[in-house]
N, C-alpha and C positions, 0 to 999 in steps of 0.2 A: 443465614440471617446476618447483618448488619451490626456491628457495635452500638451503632446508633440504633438499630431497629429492638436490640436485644436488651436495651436501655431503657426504651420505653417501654417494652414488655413487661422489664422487672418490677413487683410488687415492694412499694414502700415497704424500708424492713424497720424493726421497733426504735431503731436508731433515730430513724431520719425524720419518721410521725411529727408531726407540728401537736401542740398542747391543744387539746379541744377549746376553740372558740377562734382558736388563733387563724389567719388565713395561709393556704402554701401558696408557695411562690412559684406563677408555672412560666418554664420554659421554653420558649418557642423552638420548633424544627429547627428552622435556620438558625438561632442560637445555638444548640444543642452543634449543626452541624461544623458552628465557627469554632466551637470549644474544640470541638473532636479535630477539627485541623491545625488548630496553633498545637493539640499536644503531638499529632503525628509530627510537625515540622519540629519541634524540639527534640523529637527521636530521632527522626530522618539527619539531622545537625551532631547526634552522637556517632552514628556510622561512621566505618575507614572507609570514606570515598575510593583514595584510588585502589580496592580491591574491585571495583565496576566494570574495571576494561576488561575484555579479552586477553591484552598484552601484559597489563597485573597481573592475570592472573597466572601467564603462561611463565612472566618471570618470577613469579612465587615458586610453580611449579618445578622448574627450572631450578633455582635456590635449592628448594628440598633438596631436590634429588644427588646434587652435589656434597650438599649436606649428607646425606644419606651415604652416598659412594663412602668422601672422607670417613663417617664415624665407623662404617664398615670393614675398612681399614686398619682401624687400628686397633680394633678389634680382634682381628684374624690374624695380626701380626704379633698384640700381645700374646695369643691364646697359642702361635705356632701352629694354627690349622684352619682349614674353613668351617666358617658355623656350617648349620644344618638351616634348610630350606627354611623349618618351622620359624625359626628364629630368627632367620635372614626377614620371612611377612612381617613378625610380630614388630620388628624396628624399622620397617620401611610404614606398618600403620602409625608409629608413634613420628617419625619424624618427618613423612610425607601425606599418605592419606587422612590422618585426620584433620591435618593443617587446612588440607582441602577443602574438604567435607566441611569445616568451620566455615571457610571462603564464602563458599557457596551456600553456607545456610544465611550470613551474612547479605549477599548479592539476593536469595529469596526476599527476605526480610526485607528489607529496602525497596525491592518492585513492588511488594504488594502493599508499604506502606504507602508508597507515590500512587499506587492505582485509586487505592480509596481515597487518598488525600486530593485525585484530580479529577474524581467523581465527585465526591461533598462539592469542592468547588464549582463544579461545571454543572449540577444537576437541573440548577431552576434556572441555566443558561439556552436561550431558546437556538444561538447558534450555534451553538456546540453541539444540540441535538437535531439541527436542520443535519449539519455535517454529518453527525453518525447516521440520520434516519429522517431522507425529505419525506418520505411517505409516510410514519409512523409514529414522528418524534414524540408526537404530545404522551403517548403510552412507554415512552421509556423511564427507568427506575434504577433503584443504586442496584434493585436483584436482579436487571438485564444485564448488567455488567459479570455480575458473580456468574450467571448462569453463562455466560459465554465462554468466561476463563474457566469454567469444571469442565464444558464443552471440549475446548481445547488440550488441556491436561489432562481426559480420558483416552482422546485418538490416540487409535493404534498409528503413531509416524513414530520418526527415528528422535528427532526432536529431545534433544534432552530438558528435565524438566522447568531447570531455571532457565533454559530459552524459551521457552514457551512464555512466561513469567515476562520476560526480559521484554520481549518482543511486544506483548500486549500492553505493558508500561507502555512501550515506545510510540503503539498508535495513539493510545490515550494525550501523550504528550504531543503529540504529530497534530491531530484533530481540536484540541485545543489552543491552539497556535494560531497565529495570522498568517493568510497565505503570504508567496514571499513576493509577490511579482506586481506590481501597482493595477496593469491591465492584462491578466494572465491569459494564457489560452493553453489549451492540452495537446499534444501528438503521440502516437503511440507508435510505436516500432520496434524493430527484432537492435540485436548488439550491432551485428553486421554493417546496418543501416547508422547503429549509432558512429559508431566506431567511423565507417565514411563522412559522414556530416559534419565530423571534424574535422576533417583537412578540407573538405568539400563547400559545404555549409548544405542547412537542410534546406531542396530547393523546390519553387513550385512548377506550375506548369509554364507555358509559354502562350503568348497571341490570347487574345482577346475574347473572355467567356462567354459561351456562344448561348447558356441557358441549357445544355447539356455536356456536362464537362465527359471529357474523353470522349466526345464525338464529330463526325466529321462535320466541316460547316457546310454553305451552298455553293464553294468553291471547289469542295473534293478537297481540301485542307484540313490535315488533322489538329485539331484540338487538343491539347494536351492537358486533363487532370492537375489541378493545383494540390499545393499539400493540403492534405485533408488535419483539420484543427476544428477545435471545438470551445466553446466559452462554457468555462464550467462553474457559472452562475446557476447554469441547470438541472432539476434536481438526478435525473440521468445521467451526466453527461461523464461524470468520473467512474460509471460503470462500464458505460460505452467504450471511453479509451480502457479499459483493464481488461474487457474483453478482448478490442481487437490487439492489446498487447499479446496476447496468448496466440493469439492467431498469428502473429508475427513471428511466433518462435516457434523451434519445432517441437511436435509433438510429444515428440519423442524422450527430449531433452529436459520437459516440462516435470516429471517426479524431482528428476536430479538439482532442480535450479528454488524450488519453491519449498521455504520449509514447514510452509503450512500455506495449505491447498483449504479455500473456504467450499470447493465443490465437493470436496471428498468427506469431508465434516458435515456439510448440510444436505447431502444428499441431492444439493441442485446446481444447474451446470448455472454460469454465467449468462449466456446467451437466455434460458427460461428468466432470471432474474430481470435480465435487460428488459426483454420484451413487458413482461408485467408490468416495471418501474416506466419505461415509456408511456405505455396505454394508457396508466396510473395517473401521470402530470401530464397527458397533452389533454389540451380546453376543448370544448365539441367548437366553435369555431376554430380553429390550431387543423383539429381532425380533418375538416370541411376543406380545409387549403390542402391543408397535404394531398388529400383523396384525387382533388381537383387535377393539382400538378401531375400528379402519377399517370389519372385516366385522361387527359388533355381534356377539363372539362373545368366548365365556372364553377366557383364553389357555392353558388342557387340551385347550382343541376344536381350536385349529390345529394340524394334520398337518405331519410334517418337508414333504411332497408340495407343501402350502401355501407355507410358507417356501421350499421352490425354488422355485415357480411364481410369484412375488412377485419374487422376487430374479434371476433368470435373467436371459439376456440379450435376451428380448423384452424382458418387465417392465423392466429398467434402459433398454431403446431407448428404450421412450413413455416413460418416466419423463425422461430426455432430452431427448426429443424434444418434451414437453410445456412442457419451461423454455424454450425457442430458440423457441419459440412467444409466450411469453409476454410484454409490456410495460408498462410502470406509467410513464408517460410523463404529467404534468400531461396534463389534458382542456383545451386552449385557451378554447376556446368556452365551457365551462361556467365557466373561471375566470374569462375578461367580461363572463359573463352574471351570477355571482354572486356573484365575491368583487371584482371590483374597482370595480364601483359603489359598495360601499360604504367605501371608502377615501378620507379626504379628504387624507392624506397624499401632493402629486402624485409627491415625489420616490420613495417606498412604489411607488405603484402603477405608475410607470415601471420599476420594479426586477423586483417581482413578473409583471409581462407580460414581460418579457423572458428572465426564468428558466421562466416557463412555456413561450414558444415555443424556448427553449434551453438546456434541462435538461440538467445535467452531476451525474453520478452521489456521491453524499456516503455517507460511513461516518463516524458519531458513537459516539462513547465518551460515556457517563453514570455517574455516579455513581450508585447505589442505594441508598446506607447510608443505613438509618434510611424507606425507602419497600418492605421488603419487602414489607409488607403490602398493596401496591397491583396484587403479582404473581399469577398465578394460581394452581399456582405449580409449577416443577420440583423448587424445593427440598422441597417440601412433600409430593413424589412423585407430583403430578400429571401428566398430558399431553395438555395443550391440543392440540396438533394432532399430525400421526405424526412430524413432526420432534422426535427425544428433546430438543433443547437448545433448542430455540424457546418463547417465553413469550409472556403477554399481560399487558400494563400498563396497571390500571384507574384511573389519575389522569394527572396532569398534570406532564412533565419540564420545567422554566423554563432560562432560560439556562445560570443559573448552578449546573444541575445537568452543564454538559459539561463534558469533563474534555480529551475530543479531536476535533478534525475531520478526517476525510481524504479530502482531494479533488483533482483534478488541478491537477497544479503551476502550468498554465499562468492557474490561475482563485484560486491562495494569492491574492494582493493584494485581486482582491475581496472573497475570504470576511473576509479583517483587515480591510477597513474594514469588513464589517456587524458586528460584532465587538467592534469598537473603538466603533463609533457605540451599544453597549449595553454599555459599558465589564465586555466580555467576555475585556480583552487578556493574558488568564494562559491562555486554551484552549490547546491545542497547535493548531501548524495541522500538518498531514503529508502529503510528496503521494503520493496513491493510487497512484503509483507504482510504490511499495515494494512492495505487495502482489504486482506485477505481475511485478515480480523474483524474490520469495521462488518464487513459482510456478515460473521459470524454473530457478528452483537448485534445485526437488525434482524438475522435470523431466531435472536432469541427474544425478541422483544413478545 
């Protein structure tokens, strides 16, 4: 329960009784909720900010323990002996772990005041709760929140607890935000790919969309697939690139990189979520084109019979069952055999074989304005493939066309120095975490 919720529960006590005849003075929610945020912000304003970082807190750590050595010291030297073990803990709790422990109840304290401080704010915000939940939003509550973070902070992960805390602040703040890119689009891809795109730029296909990309035309000329981008106006489409981010990276690698998995918490892979949230938002005219395009037919000629039999729950199984199938995993081999001979950069090529053999899943944010014309186009009422909001991009995106990257948190520091090494350092970095959570909080809606 809520402070605010626990507030209105509570029963007028003798104190507070208005004098018979007299009238009370009632409080509206959103009052009540603006009260309750101007006092969180006046707590939030007594906190030691910079114990927040990581680096704070490592160089706190650090301190102690020097601390510690020193008074250890002089100790053993007045005494002409070494202490005993017992006594070595008992002065290492007093001048290092509980300094910690303090840290960190501190750092708790602070997340979970910002969380409900950025729930009261956002609650009767209808986009803030498009963004958590385009399917669901109108049923979300300050208790979808609370029930997501218990969610989270019971999983058996490695996860310690103030990250978990940390992290869930961070999407709350993430999803409340304006996006950063005027006319954004999504791409999703392994490190490997990212890591290239840098010196390369990320590129599309080549010659002229034939209406089936990656196909041959009537000349026996291949076609070459443009980058696949997506406009994530739609309410899918930021699920769509998070899946096929996973698919980009290897399987493998995927416990080690993610430190909170929304499939392993909810019980349901990415791919089953996709499909539902697709079926969910596409219009029975939308259904009607797509079907069209697929079976080379008008969309008069598909039958309601059609559209269930497409839609049903075999058709969403293999449809399913086809993406958990699916990996986009660098090709090892082909990228020694092709791309890295020709590298004379060695620092480069150490980089790029190691992203190849341990691909960790990226979602980029691009700017578009001013490269419409290199799209296929949705806007234009085209539909490159049956995905309504997927595109194809027939040039070339350069660095300085990103706007955001998001990748697991445990791998932010790499991505800043490739980054920084292309004086790149205004990108956003974000970790794909967030996504992982939003997941969780429409799973507890």
């Amino acid at each position: 329960m809520t402070n605010i919720e626990q507030k209105q529960n509570q029963p007028p006590s003798a104190e507070t009784e208005k004098p018979s005849g007299e009238s009370e003075e009632i409080i509206s929610p959103e009052q009540q909720r603006a009260d309750r945020v101007n006092l969180i912000g006046q707590q939030l304003a007594s906190f030691n900010y910079s114990l927040k970082s990581e680096e704070n807190m490592a160089e706190i750590q650090k301190a102690r323990e020097e601390e510690y050595q020193t008074e250890l010291s002089k100790l053993e030297s007045g005494l002409g002996q070494p202490l005993s073990e017992e006594s070595k803990t008992k002065i290492h709790q007093n001048l290092v772990d509980r300094v910690i422990e303090q840290a960190q109840r501190e750092n708790e304290n602070y997340d979970r005041l910002s969380i409900e401080k950025i729930v009261l704010q956002n609650i009767d915000n209808p986009d803030f709760k498009k963004r958590i939940s385009p399917l669901d939003n109108e049923n979300i509550s300050e208790a979808t929140f609370e029930k997501a973070l218990s969610k989270i902070l019971d999983a058996e992960i490695e996860l310690p607890r103030a990250d978990r805390i940390r992290l869930f602040r961070q999407a709350l703040e993430y999803y409340s935000s304006p996006v950063q890119a005027e006319k954004p689009l999504f791409h999703s891809t392994s490190s490997y790919s990212l890591r290239k795109s840098l010196e390369d730029g990320l590129a599309g296909g080549h010659g002229k969309f034939s209406g089936e990309a990656g196909s041959t035309n009537k000349e026996g000329e291949w076609i070459q697939k443009g980058l696949s981008v997506s406009h994530p106006d739609h309410p899918s489409a930021e699920t769509f690139q998070q899946l096929f981010a996973r698919l980009s990276a290897r399987k493998s690698e995927l416990p080690n990189n993610l430190a909170i998995d929304s499939e392993k918490i909810t019980g349901k892979s990415l791919s089953e979520v996709f499909v539902k949230e697709l079926l969910g938002t596409i219009k029975p005219e939308e259904m009607k084109k797509m079907l069209a395009k697929r079976m080379g037919l008008k969309p008069e000629q598909v039958s309601d019979e059609m559209i269930e039999k497409a839609t049903g729950e075999e058709a969403q199984k293999a449809f399913i069952d086809d993406f958990n199938k699916r990996e986009y995993a660098p090709n090892i081999e082909k990228v020694k055999k092709e791309v890295l001979p020709s590298i004379a950069d060695e620092k480069l090529k150490q980089e790029l074989e190691q992203e190849a053999e341990h691909s960790f899943p990226c979602v980029i944010t691009l700017e578009s304005t001013g490269k419409e014309q290199h799209l296929t186009t949705v806007s234009r009422g085209e539909n490159p493939t049956h995905i309504p909001f997927e595109d194809f991009y027939w040039d070339t995106f350069r660095g300085e066309d990103i706007r955001e990257v998001r990748v697991p948190e445990n791998q932010i520091k790499k991505v800043q120095g490739w980054l920084k090494g292309k004086n790149l350092e205004n990108v956003r970095i974000v970790p794909i975490e967030i996504f992982e959570i939003k997941r969780i909080i429409q799973s507890s809606i």
